[in-house]
Phi, psi and omega in degrees: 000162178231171216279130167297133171008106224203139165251170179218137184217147189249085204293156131323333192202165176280329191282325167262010165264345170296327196289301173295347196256339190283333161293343204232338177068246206245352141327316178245163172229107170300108208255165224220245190277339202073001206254007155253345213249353162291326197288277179000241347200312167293319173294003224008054186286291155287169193200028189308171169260269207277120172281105157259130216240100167235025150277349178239051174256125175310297174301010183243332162246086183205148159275130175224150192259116186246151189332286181257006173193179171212141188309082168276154158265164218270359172236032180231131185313143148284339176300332216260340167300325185290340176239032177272120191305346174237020184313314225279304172330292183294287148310054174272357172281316236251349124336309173280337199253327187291346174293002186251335169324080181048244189231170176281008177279306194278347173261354159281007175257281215287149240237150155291301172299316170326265157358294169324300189296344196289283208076022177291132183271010172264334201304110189301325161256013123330307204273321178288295194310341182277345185276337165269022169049058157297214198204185190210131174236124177240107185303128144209138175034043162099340192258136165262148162213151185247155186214109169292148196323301200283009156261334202271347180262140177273310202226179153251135180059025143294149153213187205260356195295153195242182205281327170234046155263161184213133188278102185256353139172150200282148181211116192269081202335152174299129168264160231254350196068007157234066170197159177244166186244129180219115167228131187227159159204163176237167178175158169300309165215152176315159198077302176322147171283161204260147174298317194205137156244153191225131170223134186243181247173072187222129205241185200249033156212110138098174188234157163228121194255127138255169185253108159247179201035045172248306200238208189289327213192143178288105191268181210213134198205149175242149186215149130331139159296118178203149205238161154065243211257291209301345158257354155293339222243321195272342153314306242241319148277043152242318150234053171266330200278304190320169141258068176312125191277143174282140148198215177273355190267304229208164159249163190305307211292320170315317161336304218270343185281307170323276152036238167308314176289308171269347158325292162332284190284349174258344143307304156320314205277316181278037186224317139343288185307293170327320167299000000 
C-alpha cells in the first residue's frame, strides 16, 4: 500500500519543528527514524497533512550524563544509545534490554524517543523508562513540561503528549551503583515484540518489577525485598490483578504464566547482579 497524500518540511533547528507541529496540532507528524510511523502511513493507520522531518538535527541528537540521569535526544538512533560507551555503567537495564529492541538494521533508524512516542505496550523501552520511574520532557511554542514515565504512558499506543506538544527528549535516571538489574523476554521470534517482557529494578531496600505486553500499557509495581515463596505468592497475585490480554500470539492466562516464570527468574537475576 501507499501512504495518502502529505506535505513535508525539514525544519534547522527542535525549536523550530516544535513551533510547526505547536501551530498545526494533530495535523502534523514528527518524523525521527520512521520505522513505525512509515508503516502507519502505509496502512493509513496514520493520515497527517504534514511530516516534519527532524532526523538529521543536529541539535536534537545527543546523549548527555546530567547529575542524576541522562538526556537522549528526540533524534538520536537506538543503535547509537546501544553503542554509547558508557550505556552499561550508566544504563544497565537499558543495556540488557536494547539487544532485544527489533533488529540491528532497524535500530539503526529508529529513535530512542521514537519507540516512547509509538507507545507500544509490547515495546521494550517504554518499559525500562517506566521501571526506572524516568521522564518524558515535552515541547511546544516555547512551554516545557516534564511527564513522569509512568503518567506518560496512557494506552495503547496513547501517551499523556497533548496533539501540539513534540517529545524533545527522554531522561533515564543514573544508576546508584548499589542495585541491580534484570531483563527477559518471550516472542515468537527474536526481534519481534514480545508477548510478555519482564524488567526489574532491585535495590537494598526493595525491588521495582515491570511488565510489557500483557495489557495496554506497561505496568509497574514496587516491592519489598522478597525471596522464595513471598515472591512466588506476590507474582502470581499481581498477575491475576492485570488485566491481561488474548491475542493471536498468546492468551491472557499464558501471559499470566510468563509472568509468574519469568519474573521469577528476572528477579533472581537482578538480586544476583546486585549482590
Amino acid at each position: 500500500m501507499k501512504p495518502p497524500p502529505f506535505d513535508y518540511v525539514r525544519p534547522a533547528s527542535f525549536a523550530e519543528a516544535a513551533s510547526i507541529v505547536g501551530e498545526r496540532g494533530n495535523t502534523a507528524r514528527i518524523l525521527a527514524g520512521g520505522q513505525s510511523l512509515v508503516a502507519m502511513l502505509n496502512m493509513r493507520v496514520a493520515r497527517p497533512q504534514l511530516l516534519v522531518d527532524i532526523s538529521r538535527l543536529d541539535d536534537a541528537n545527543y546523549i548527555r550524563v546530567c547529575d542524576d540521569h541522562v538526556a537522549i535526544g528526540c533524534a538520536t538512533s537506538q543503535r547509537d544509545l546501544e553503542h554509547w560507551p558508557s550505556l552499561a555503567a550508566e544504563l544497565p537495564l537499558v543495556a540488557q534490554a536494547l539487544p532485544w529492541v527489533g533488529h540491528e538494521q532497524t535500530r539503526s533508524s529508529g529513535t530512542v524517543c521514537g519507540s516512547i512516542a509509538h507507545a507500544d505496550p509490547s515495546s521494550e523501552l517504554p518499559l525500562c523508562l517506566s521501571v526506572m520511574n524516568g521522564s518524558v520532557v515535552v515541547l511546544s511554542l516555547g512551554q516545557r513540561r516534564i511527564i513522569p514515565a509512568r503518567s506518560f504512558f496512557t494506552g495503547m499506543l496513547q501517551t499523556a503528549c497533548a496533539d501540539h506538544e513534540v517529545i524533545e527528549e527522554v531522561r533515564f535516571p543514573r544508576a546508584d551503583g548499589d542495585s541491580g538489574t534484570g531483563f527477559r523476554e518471550v516472542a515468537m521470534r527474536h526481534g519481534d515484540f514480545a508477548i510478555v517482557a519482564i524488567a526489574v529494578l532491585a535495590r537494598s531496600d526493595g525491588l521495582t518489577i515491570g511488565v510489557g505486553g500483557a495489557t495496554d500499557r506497561p505496568e509497574t509495581c514496587d516491592w519489598p525485598v522478597l525471596e522464595g515463596s513471598a515472591l512466588t505468592d506476590a507474582l502470581n497475585d499481581w498477575a491475576w490483578s492485570l488485566d491481561c490480554q488474548d491475542d493471536l500470539h498468546a492468551t491472557a492466562s499464558y501471559r499470566r504464566k510468563l509472568i509468574r516464570s519469568l519474573g521469577k527468574l528476572t528477579v533472581e537475576e537482578a538480586m544476583k547482579c546486585r549482590s
